[in-house]
N, C-alpha and C positions, 0 to 999 in steps of 0.2 A: 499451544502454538497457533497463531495465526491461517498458517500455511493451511493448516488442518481444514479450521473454518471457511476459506477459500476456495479449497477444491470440493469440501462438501457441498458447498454451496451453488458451487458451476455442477456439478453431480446433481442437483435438485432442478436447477434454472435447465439443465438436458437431459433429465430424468434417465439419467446415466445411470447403472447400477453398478460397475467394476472400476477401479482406478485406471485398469490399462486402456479403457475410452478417452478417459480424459489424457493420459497420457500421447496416444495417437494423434488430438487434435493437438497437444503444444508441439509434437512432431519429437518426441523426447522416448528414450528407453524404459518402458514400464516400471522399470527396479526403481528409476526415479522418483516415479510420485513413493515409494515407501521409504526412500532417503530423505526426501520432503517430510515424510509424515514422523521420523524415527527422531530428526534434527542433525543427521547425519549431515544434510546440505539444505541449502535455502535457494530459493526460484529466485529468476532474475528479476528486473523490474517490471520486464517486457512480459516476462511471463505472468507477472502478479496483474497489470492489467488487463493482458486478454482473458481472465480467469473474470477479474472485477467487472470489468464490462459486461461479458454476458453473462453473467449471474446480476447484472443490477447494482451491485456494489458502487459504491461512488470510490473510481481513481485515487483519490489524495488519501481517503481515508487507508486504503489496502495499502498504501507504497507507505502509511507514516506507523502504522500496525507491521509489517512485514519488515522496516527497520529497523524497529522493534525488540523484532523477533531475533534480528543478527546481530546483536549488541553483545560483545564475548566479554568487556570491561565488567566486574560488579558495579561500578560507580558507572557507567552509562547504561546498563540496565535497570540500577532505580532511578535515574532522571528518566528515562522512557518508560517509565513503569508511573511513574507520575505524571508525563505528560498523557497516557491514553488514559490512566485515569480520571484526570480532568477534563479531557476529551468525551469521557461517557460521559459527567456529570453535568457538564457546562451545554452540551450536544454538540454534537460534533458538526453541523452543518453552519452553526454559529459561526464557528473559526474557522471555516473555509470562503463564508462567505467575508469574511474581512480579512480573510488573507487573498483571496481573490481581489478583490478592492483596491488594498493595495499596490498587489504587484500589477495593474494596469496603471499606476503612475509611475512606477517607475522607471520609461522611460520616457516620460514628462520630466524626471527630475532633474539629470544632465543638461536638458536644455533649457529648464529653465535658471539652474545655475549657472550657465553659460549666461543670458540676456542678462541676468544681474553684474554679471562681471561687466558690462561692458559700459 
């Protein structure tokens, strides 16, 4: 699971050695990072970036892994299971840079379907 890889990660990037460190700084009950870690429960979004942030993680990629992760459908867990794995394979900074790209016209796009209408 993801989660896993996330908080080990912030655990490295604060050379944390216990989970109830990292637990203190999301401001969360200790038991939580082992419900995180068990798949009892999943981190918020908010959580999964302040984890991604300061471990260096890049934002989009932790929030599109960590959806991933909460996917309880079989059929929406192999579409997400094929999308990070095109993700490794394609890199994954590829498709955020053109998904970044795009969504900076998008709100170009109302307006200029507006100018056309008129």
């Amino acid at each position: 699971m993801y989660q896993n890889q996330l908080i080990d990660a912030y655990k490295t990037a604060k050379n944390y050695i216990q989970d109830k460190q990292v637990a203190h700084d999301l401001g969360i009950p200790k038991q939580r990072i082992s419900e995180y870690r068990n798949g009892k429960r999943h981190m918020s979004d908010t959580q999964a970036i302040f984890l991604a942030e300061n471990a260096n993680i890049d934002i989009h990629e932790a929030l599109i892994y960590l959806a991933a992760d909460k996917a309880k459908d079989h059929k929406a867990q192999q579409a997400w299971q094929d999308i990070t794995a095109k993700l490794s394979n394609q890199g994954f900074r590829g498709l955020v840079l053109g998904l970044t790209g795009f969504l900076a016209l998008v709100p170009t796009i109302p307006q200029y379907a507006l100018c056309t209408m008129w």
